[in-house]
C-alpha positions, 0 to 999 in steps of 0.5 A: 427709215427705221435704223433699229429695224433689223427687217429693214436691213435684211429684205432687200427691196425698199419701199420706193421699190414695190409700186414697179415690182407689183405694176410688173408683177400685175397686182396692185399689193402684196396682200393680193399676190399672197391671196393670188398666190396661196389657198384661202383654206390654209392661211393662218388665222391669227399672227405667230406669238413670238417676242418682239422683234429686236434691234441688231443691237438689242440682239448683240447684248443679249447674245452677250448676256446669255453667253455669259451664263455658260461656265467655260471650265478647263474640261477634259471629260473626252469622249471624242470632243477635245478643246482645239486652238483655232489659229486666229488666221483661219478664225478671222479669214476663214470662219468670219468671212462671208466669202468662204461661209456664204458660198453654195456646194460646188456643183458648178467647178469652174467658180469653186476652184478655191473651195475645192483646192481646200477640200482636196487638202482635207481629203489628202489629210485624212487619207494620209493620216488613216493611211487609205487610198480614197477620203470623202469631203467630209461627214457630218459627225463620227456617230453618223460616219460610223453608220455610214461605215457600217452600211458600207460594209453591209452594201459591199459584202461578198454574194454568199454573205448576201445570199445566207444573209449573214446580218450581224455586226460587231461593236466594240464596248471600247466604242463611244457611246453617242456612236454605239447609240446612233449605230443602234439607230441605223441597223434596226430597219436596215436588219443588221443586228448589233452584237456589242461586246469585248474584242478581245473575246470576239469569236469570228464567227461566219454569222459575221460580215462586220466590226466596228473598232475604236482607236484609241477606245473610249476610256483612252486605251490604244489597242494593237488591233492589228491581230484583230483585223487580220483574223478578221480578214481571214474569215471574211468580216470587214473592218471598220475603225473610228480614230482620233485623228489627231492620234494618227500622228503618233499611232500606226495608221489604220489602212496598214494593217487592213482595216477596210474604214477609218472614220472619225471627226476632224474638230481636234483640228482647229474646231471649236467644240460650239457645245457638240458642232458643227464638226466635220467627219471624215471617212476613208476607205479603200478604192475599190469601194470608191462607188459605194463611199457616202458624200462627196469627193473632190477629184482632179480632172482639166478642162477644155485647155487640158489646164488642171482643175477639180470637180465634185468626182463620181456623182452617180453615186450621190443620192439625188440620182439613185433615189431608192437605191441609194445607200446613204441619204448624204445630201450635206456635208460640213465643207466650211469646218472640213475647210478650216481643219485642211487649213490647220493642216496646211497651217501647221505641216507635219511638224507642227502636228507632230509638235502638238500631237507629242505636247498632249502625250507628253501632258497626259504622262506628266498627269499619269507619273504625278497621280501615281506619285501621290499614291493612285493607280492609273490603269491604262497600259497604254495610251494617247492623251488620256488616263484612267485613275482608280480614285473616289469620283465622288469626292474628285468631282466635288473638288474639281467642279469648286476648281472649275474642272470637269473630268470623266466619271464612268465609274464610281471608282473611276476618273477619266482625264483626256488633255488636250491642245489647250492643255498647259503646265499651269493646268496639269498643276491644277488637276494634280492638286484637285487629286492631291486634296482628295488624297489628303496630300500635299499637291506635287509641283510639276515643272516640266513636261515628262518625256517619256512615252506610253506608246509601245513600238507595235503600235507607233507610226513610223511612216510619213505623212504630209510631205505635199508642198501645200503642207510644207509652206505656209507657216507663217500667217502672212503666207497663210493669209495669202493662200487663203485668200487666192483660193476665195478669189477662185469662189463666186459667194453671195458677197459677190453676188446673187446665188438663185438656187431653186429649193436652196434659199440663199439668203442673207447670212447677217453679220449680227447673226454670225458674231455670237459664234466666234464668242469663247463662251459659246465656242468652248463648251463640251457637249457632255458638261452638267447643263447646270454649266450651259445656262446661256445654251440651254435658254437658246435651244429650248427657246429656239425649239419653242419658235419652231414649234410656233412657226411650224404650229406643230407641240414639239422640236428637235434640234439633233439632226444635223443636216436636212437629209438627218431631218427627213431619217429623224422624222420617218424613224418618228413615224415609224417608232409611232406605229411600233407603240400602237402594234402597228409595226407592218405598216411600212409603206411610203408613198413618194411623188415622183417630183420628190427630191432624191433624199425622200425615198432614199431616207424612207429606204434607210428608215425601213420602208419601202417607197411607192411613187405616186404620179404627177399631173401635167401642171406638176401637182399630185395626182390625187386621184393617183394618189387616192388609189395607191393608198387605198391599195396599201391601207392596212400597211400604209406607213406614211407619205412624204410631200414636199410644200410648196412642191417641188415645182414652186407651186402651193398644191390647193389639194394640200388638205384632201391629200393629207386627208387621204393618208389620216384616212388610212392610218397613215402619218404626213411628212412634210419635207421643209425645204421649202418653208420660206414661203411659208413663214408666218402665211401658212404652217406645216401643222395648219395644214395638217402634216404630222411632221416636218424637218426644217433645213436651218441652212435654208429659210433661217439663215445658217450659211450654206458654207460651200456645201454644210454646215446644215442643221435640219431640226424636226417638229412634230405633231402631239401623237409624236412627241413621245418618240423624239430623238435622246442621247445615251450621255445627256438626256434629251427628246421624249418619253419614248425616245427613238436613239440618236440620229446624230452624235451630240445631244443637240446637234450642231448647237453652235451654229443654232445661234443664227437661227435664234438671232434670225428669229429674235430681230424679224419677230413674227412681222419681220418673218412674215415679211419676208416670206411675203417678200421671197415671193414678191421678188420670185413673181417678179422675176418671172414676170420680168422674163416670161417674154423669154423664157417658159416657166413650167407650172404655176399656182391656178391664179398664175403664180410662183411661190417662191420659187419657179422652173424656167423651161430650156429644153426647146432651146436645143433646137439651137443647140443648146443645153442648159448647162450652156446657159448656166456657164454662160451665166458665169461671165455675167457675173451670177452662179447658175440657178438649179440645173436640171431639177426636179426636171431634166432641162430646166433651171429653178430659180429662187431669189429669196427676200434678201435681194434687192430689186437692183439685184433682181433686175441685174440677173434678169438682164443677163438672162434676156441678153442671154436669151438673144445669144440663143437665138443668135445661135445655129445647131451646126455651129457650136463655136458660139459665145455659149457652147464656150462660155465660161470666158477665163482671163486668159483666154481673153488676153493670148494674142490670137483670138480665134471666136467668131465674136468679139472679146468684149461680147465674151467677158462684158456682155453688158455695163454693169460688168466693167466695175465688177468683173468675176473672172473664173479661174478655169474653162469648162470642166471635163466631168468624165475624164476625171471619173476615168482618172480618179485622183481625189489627193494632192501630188506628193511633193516629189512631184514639184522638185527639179530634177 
């Protein structure tokens, strides 16, 4: 065995495996499975060119190597990114830890108890904080929850707005820039015109149904906008405010003077900056837009005991069920970062922010007096953690960056400083020197921390916040680390065990991938730096670019969106841009198959278009002729078609080619959703085919953890003709000649975690990704030929094979009385988290395994499923208590005294051997989903509420 060869350690067969795999399977080698599995006509004709693989570690040095050309400078450029300290506790438990980063969206409640427990904490943090009644679990940055913000209100206006439609909405020049830009992005085809101005001078005009507020502005100054709002209110336009978080500790929460949003990010809360993200947004709001709030929300609910519990609440809201009528295409949020800032809530309580919160204040007077002692104005009559000092910036510029500082220069006559939680005595000393030496003074030595303070009483919070027991016990790190690992404990993760979710590739996140990301040189950089200070950053991202550009056979990428529902809106805002330079701005039709996943038309809505579906044949594929028809009735506005490959029936359509040359035809673009990539690498590529664009989810096929739910990363690639439109930046200039605004807040997304891709790509090489693509449907075709005795799958290539994935049919088994939820909590006590329930058919399970799991493995989860498949059949439609209808099995339904089933314990919780050694327990029976939606409670209980009377 090859010790250096990173393939060999991350696909999980071993050689001596693949002779019984392939005799199973009925080849007699992977190259006729792949021939047997994918068209002739759109194999590739040469290997990727990508560098030689390295070893792991080859690829640690050289992570080392790069890192060590970003200069980390004490920065305070602000702009709504600040330096936070991560408490080393939650680094190491938490952010380093794959049973927290490697866990799946909790859909299934009852083994995501911890992770859940941690979003509600999160939740109940920003809604204190904002002082609102009802928070998400998270966004995926505040440039993005600002536009959600602004289509919530757009979606919620009241009918005689709607009827004369009143499309305007107002944004503050105080707000940040990357938000403005990408607030640009998302009226333009919903037809909201922005009107961005002085609100101080805003008229309140009925033409009005929205404004969008900063707080604190942009340059640092707290307004009390508690006027504003409710002259606002008095002509019917809604609220909405991004706020520092971090800031609400001091300042007067929104929600009590009526804003109706609150949005912002939460990466002040223990997150590194990681040169732009992942950060988690957050986004709050009034109950009564409980139905129209984007994303996920945690909601208390029991389960069949009455025993508390917790579920992803209100899921008809979520797109996947709306489809084309959704408002949002939120699919991902960013759970692993919205976990760890709950924790440094948890961590530090409302004193300990207080604390912190008081330090930065009390830092940026320290700055202020000092300035002003050595003859400078400083211009913000109010303020949180940042000053504003009339100065030469040229000349503060030059001597800051021989110091190794960056501050702010939004004029030339003008320097910005925003403090931070990193800030100290000994760096308020350094920034007075660099203004002392442009003043040609001597520099002022400070001592000790001002007490003053520039928050006035009108604006100053004087409620509570906080008072939970989770917030008020674990301070110390012993009693940290003990909460946090009781709630991992709750959690089923990929270091437990196989997670085979169709269409959400769970692979291998390696330890050699993730190491970089915990490195302060990568960490601690802002992303409004000079490039010139990112050396080692901008050699990954442009090199990343170029391998997706490779891999996908496209001439160009970009990495700024961050999630894959931001890809699909990145690419259609593209396409559409495209057709707008060639006078082609009619053509707004999109074709759609049905079987497409929700966020494809929902994303085609929010892009402008309007969606026609096309139908599928009984074997699953498009209908071409179908197809054909429809296109050539929308000819003259046919925009673009998405489709997803292989579909998302787990089949390569061998119509691929005709298909696209349909839309070509019609002066259509293809869009090529990349969900399903993994079974694409190094075989075939999106531009071999023909597509015109493609996103890329990251967090699938390279290798970013799922992270319970995000952080995600859904890059585009493009063909030539749309290069030119690729996505910019308003602070620093990225995307193409002609490019379309921001999608996203930071110029590269979520930079940070890009890292695991570049690795991912480094060590495989383009054997290594070749080879595991080969091997994610190696290990798919066994397992279906492993159950195929048992269980029905639903479609099949016209050779008889899966891609990488397959639909096992369980509909029939309701003649038994059982569900296909049945099966995938009884899959629980087995020891595996179910696969895709329900999708993209109602009643079936898809099954993905990826290359990453051994045949060991492989054989485990399909001796579940064939002891699984006995106990259907030993079930009786008029007898419901059954091992299934009850499944899952806690530890303490086993052990009360009495034992009132109809089978034996020990077929409850150890079905099979294997069990003995390494039993997951879950920590609740089955959920009840509808009386926690007739309920909604999506925070903790107030402390009151554990007191002795």
């Amino acid at each position: 065995m090859n010790t250096f060869s990173f393939a060999t350690r991350h696909i999980g067969p071993r050689e001596h495996d693949l002779k019984d795999m392939l005799e199973t399977i009925g080849v007699d080698s992977i190259d006729q499975l792949i021939y047997e599995t994918l068209p002739d006509d759109i194999r590739l004709k040469k290997d990727l060119e990508l560098a030689p693989a390295m070893s792991e570690h080859e690829y640690i040095a050289h992570s080392i190597s790069l890192a060590a050309k970003n200069k980390v400078f004490r920065t305070y450029i602000g702009l709504g990114y600040h330096q936070s300290i991560t408490p080393p506790v939650i680094q190491r438990n938490i952010l380093e830890n794959p049973g927290w980063y490697t866990a799946y969206t909790p859909y299934q409640a009852e083994i995501a108890q911890g992770r859940l427990e941690a979003l509600l904490n999160f939740q109940t943090v920003v809604a204190d904080l904002t002082g609102l009644e009802l928070a998400n679990a998270s966004l995926l940055d505040e440039g993005t929850a600002a536009a959600e913000a602004m289509s919530l209100l757009f979606e919620v206006r009241e009918r005689d707005q709607k009827k004369n439609e009143v499309n305007k909405f107002f944004v503050s020049e105080a707000v940040l820039p990357q938000t403005i830009d990408v607030l640009k992005t998302r009226a333009i085809p919903l037809g909201i015109e922005l009107v961005i101005g002085d609100h101080e001078e805003f008229d309140f005009s009925k033409d009005f149904f929205g404004a969008f507020l900063q707080y604190p502005g942009k340059m640092g100054q707290v307004y009390d906008y508690a006027p504003f709002v409710a002259k606002a209110k008095e002509n019917n336009i809604k609220t909405a405010v991004a706020a520092d978080i971090l800031s609400l500790v001091k300042l007067r929460a929104p929600g009590e003077f009526g804003v109706d949003v609150v949005v912002g990010t939460t990466q002040r809360f223990g997150i590194p900056l990681g040169y732009g993200g992942p950060h988690a947004a957050y986004f709050a709001t009034k109950e009564e837009y409980k139905r129209s709030i984007p994303g996920r929300i945690i909601g208390v609910t029991k389960d069949t005991d009455g025993n508390f519990a917790l579920r992803m609440a209100l899921q008809t809201r979520e797109q996947h069920i709306k489809r084309d009528r959704a408002t949002s295409n939120i699919c991902t949020a960013q759970v692993l970062l919205a976990v760890m800032a709950g924790m440094y809530a948890v961590y530090h309580g409302p004193r300990g922010l207080k604390f912190i919160a008081n330090k930065i204040h009390s830092c940026a007077v320290t700055v202020a007096e000092s300035v002003e002692k050595l003859g400078y104005s400083q211009l913000n009559s109010t303020f949180f953690d940042t000053v504003l000092v009339k100065a030469d910036a040229a000349k503060v510029k030059e001597i800051a960056e021989r110091n190794e500082v960056n501050f702010y220069y939004p004029a030339s006559d003008v320097v910005a400083i925003s403090l931070n939680e990193a800030t100290n005595i000994d760096d308020i000393n350094t920034i007075v020197s660099i203004f002392a030496e442009a003043a040609g003074k001597e520099t002022i030595t400070v001592s000790q921390l001002s007490e003053k303070s520039h928050i006035p009483a009108s604006v100053e919070r004087k409620t509570e916040f906080l008072k939970n027991e989770v917030f008020n016990s674990y301070h110390s790190e012993t009693e940290l680390m003990r909460y946090i690992k009781k709630l991992e404990r709750k959690d089923l993760s990929l270091n437990h065990s196989m997670i085979s979710l169709g269409s959400c590739t769970m692979k291998l996140n390696a330890a050699a991938e993730m190491l970089p990301i915990s490195y302060p040189q990568w960490g601690n950089l802002h992303p409004f730096v000079p490039v010139e200070q990112a050396e080692g950053y901008q050699i990954v991202l442009k090199k990343l670019e170029e391998q997706l550009t490779e891999i996908t056979g496209f001439a160009g990428t970009s990495l700024q969106p961050n999630s894959g529902a931001q890809g699909e809106y990145a690419g259609l805002m593209v396409i559409r841009k495209y057709h707008e330079s060639r006078n082609e701005s009619h053509r707004n039709i999109c074709l759609i198959p049905s079987s497409a996943h929700g966020t494809n038309p929902a994303s085609a809505v929010m892009a402008g278009m309007k969606v026609v579906v096309t139908k599928s044949t009984e074997t699953g594929n498009i209908d071409v002729d179908d197809l054909k028809e429809k296109a050539l009735k929308h000819k003259d506005n046919l925009a673009a078609l998405m489709v997803t490959y292989p579909s998302t029936h787990g089949v390569f359509e061998s119509a691929i080619v005709e298909i696209i040359n349909i839309i070509h035809e019609y002066g259509g673009q293809v869009y090529m959703d990349g969900a399903n990539m993994n079974a694409q690498v190094g075989l075939t590529s999106p531009g071999v085919i023909g597509a015109d664009v493609c996103h890329l989810n990251l967090h699938k096929t390279f290798a970013i953890p799922h992270g319970g739910g995000g952080p995600g990363v859904g890059p585009i690639c493009v063909a030539e003709q749309l290069v030119p439109f690729l996505p910019g930046n308003p602070v620093i200039k990225t995307g193409g000649d002609d490019a379309i605004t921001a999608i996203s807040a930071a110029p590269w997304g979520s930079a940070l975690v890009c890292l695991i891709s570049y690795g991912y790509i480094k060590m495989l090489g383009a054997e290594g990704l070749k080879r595991a693509t080969q091997f994610a449907i190696l290990n798919a075709n066994y397992i279906k030929a492993r159950i195929e005795e048992h269980y029905k799958t639903l479609y099949s290539g016209e050779r008889g094979r899966a891609a990488h994935e397959m639909i096992v049919d369980c509909r029939p088994f309701k003649a038994k009385g059982i569900e296909v939820t049945d099966i995938a909590k009884r899959l629980i006590d087995y020891g595996f988290h179910a696969p895709t329930v329900s999708f993209p058919v109602a009643g079936t399970l898809m099954i993905e395994p990826t290359e990453s799991e051994s045949k060991k493995e492989l054989d485990r989860f399909c001796d579940a499923l064939i002891s699984i498949r006995k106990e259907i059949d030993e079930a009786k439609e008029d007898e419901p208590n059954n091992v299934l209808k009850n499944s899952p099995h806690t530890l303490a339904m086993l052990t009360v005294e009495e034992w009132n089933f109809p089978y034996t314990r020990q077929k409850a919780a150890f079905p099979m051997d294997y069990l003995a050694e390494n039993k997951f327990w879950p920590s609740i029976r089955r959920v009840d989903e509808a009386f926690g939606d007739r309920n909604l409670i999506c925070t903790c209980a107030p402390i009151e509420e554990y007191m002795e009377d």
